[in-house]
C-alpha positions as CSV (number, residue, x, y, z in Angstrom):
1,X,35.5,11.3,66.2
2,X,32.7,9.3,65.3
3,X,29.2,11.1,66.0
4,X,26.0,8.9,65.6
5,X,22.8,11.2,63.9
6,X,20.2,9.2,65.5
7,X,18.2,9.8,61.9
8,X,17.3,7.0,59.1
9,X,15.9,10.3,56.8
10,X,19.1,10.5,54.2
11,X,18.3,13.8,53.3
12,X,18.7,14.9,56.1
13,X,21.9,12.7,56.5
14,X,23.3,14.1,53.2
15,X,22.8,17.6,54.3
16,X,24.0,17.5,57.7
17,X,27.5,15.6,56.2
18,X,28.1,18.1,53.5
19,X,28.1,20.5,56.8
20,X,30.9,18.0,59.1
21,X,34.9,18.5,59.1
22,X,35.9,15.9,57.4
23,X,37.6,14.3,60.4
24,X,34.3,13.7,62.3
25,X,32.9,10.4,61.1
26,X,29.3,10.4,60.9
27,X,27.3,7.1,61.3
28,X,23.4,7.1,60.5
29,X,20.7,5.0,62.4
30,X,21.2,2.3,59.3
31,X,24.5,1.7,60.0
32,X,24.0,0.1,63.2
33,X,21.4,-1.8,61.6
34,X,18.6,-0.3,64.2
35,X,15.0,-0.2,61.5
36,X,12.7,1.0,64.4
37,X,11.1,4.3,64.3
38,X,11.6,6.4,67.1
39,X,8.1,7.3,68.2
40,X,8.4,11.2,68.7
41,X,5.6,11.7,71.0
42,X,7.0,15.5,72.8
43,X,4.8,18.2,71.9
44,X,7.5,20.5,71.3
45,X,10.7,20.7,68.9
46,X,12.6,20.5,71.9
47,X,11.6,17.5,73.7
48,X,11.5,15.3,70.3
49,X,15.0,16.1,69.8
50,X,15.9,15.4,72.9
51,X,14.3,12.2,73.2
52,X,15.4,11.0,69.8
53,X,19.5,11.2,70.9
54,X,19.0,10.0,74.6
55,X,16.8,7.5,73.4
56,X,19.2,5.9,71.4
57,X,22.5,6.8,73.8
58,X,20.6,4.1,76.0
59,X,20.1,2.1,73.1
60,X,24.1,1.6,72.6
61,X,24.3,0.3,76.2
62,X,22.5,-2.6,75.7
63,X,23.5,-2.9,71.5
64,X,26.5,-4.2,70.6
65,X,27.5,-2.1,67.4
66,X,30.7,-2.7,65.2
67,X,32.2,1.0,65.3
68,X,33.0,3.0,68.4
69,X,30.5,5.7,68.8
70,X,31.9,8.9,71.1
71,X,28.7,10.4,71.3
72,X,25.2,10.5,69.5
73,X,23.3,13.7,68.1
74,X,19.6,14.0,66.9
75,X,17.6,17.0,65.7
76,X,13.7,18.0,65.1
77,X,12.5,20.4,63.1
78,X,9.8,22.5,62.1
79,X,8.5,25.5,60.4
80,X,6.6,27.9,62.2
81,X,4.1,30.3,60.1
82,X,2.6,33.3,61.6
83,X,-0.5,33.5,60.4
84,X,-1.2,30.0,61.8
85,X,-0.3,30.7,65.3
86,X,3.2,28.7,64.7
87,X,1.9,25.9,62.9
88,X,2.5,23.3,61.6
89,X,5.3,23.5,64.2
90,X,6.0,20.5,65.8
91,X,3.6,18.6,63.4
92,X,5.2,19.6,60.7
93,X,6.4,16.1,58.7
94,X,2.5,15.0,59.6
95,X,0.6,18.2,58.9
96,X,-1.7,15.9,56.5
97,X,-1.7,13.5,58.5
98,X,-0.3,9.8,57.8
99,X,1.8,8.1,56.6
100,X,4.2,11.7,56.3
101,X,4.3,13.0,52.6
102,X,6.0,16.1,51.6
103,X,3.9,17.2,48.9
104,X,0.6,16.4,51.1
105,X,1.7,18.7,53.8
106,X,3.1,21.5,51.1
107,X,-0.5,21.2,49.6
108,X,-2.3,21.6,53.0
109,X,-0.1,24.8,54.0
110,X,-1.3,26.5,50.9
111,X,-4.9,25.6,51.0
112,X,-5.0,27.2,55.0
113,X,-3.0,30.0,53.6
114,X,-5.2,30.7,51.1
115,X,-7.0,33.2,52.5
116,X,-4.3,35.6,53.6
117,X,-1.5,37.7,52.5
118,X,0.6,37.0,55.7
119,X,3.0,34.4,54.7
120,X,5.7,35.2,57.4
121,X,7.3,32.3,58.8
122,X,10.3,31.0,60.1
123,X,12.3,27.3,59.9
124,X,13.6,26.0,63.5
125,X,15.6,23.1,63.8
126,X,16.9,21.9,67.5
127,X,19.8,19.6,67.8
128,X,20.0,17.4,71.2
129,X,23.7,16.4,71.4
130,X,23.9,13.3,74.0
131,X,27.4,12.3,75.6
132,X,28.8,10.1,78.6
133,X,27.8,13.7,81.0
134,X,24.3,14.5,79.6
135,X,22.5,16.3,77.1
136,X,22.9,19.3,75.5
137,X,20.6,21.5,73.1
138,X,21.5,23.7,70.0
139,X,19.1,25.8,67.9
140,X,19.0,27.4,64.6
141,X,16.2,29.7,62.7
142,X,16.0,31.2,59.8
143,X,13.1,33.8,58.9
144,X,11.4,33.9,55.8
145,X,8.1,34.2,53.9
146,X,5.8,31.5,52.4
147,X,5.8,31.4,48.5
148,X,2.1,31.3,47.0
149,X,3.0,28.2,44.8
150,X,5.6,25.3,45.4
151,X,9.2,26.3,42.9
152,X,12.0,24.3,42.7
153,X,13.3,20.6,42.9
154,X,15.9,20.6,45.3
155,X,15.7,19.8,49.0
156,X,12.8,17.9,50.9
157,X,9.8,19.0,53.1
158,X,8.9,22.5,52.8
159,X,11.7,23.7,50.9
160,X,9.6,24.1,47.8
161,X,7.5,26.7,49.7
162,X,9.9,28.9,51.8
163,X,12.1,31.8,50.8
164,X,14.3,33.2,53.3
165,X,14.9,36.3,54.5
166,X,16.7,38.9,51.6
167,X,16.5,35.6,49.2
168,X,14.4,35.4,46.2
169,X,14.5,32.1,45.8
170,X,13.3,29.1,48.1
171,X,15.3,26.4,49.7
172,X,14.5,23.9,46.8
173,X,15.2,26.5,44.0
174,X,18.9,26.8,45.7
175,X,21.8,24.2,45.2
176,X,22.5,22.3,48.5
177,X,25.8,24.7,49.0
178,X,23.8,28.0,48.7
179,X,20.9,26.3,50.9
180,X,23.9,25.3,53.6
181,X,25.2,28.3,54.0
182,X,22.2,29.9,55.7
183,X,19.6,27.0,56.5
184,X,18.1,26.7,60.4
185,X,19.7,23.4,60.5
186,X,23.5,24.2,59.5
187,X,22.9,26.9,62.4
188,X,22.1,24.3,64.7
189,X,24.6,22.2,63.6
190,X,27.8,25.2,63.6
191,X,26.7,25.7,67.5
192,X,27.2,21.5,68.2
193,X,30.7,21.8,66.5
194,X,32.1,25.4,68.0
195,X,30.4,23.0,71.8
196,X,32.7,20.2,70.7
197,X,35.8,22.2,69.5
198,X,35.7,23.8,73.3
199,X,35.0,20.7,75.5
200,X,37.9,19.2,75.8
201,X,36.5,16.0,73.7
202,X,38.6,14.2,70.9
203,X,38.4,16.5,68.4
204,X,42.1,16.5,66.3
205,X,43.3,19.7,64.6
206,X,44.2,19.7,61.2
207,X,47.3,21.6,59.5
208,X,46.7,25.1,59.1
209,X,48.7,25.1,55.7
210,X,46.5,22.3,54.0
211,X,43.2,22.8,55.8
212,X,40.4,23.5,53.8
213,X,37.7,25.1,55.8
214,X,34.6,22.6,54.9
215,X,32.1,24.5,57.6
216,X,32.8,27.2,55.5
217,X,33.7,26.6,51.9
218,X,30.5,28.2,50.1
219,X,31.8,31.7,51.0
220,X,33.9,32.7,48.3
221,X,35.3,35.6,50.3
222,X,36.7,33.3,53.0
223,X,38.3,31.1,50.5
224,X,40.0,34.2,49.3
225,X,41.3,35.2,52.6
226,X,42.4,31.2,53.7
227,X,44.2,31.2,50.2
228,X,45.9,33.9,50.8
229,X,46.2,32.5,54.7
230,X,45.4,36.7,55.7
231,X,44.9,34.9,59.3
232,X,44.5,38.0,60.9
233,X,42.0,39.1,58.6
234,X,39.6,36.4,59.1
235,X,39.9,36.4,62.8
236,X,38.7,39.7,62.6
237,X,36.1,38.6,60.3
238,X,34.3,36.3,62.4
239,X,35.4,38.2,65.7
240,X,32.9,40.8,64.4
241,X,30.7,37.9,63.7
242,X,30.9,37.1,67.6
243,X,31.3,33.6,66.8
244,X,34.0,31.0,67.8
245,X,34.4,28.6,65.3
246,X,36.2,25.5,64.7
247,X,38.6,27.5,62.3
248,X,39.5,29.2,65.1
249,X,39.8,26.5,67.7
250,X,42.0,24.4,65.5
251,X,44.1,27.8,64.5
252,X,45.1,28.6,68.2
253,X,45.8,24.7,68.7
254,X,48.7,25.4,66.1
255,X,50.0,28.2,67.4
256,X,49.2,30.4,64.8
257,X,45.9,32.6,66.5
């Protein structure tokens, strides 16, 4: 299945590909040679997403582009801080204005932070999943608290700043597997993939005995289990979770759910 991430922003890219079975082919705005920047002029996380995929689903019906493209996806992002009434929220990669610079917009969170000792907050990311039938939207949060000084290297925007919730560490302290398996935007993304697994799309199962389960493969504890191919217990595992995820989809596909 070949997904288009209507995105030029590699990090973003890198992440969200680390996250994808390894079936689903992902294709990023550069690869269909299209340099524009999408003008994202919603005043909401919502409608930016949303206009970034159908924006360039229309795009591919007038484009002639060398790989077949089965559906595009785009997402938006922002991060929400309490004290501030939600901001920088939608504004978030121009919080200090332009052009957008991470470190500029890190500094000018602290400086209006300065004054309190409120640092709750919370990362939302929205993915807007455009196909031949319309478009649908996903969301992921994560709640956290705003660190007092920017720590760590890894990661981009205001990963340097937010720890979340029972962590000790921020986003750019954590490797990009540790920061995976919890980030807003892996949520997002799990909720696009359990959508595609279910609708009937071109979606291939792979082997049971040889699959290794990428969506998952930073939990140690469900590697254990998929080693040992305890089916049964990791059912359960996510049963209790209340989510249905690929690994199950492509299980029951097999015969062996």
């Amino acid at each position: 299945m070949n997904l288009l991430f209507a995105s030029s922003n590699q990090n973003k890219i890198r992440e969200i590909q680390a996250l994808l079975p390894k079936h689903i082919q992902l294709i990023g705005l550069k690869d269909i040679n299209f340099t524009e920047e999408i003008q994202e002029t919603a005043d909401t996380i919502e409608g930016n997403a949303k206009l970034k995929s159908e924006f360039i689903f229309e795009f591919l019906k007038t484009n002639k582009v060398n790989t077949p493209i089965d559906a595009v996806f785009a997402d938006d992002s922002g991060l929400e801080v309490m004290a501030l009434n939600g901001a920088p929220g939608v504004y978030s990669a121009r919080y200090a204005g332009e052009p957008k610079n991470d470190i500029a917009n890190n500094s000018k969170l602290l400086q209006e932070l300065n004054k309190t000792t409120k640092r709750q907050a919370q990362f939302k990311t929205v993915i807007a999943y455009t196909n031949n039938k319309c478009t649908t939207l996903f969301e992921g949060v994560i709640k956290g608290t705003i660190a007092y000084e920017p720590r760590g290297k890894n990661g981009f925007g205001y990963d340097p700043l937010f720890i979340p919730q029972g962590q000790r560490s921020t986003f750019a302290e954590m490797d990009a597997d540790t920061k995976n398996s919890m980030s807003h935007r892996s949520k997002a993304l799990q909720k696009l993939l359990n959508f595609i697994a279910n609708s009937n799309e071109d979606y291939p199962p792979a082997p049971v005995d040889t699959f290794v389960f990428d969506e998952y493969r930073r939990n140690s504890f469900t590697k254990q289990i998929i080693q040992r191919k305890d089916i049964s217990n990791l059912f359960s595992m996510w049963q209790s979770d209340g989510d249905r995820t690929i690994l199950w989809w492509r299980l029951s596909r097999t015969g062996r759910a």
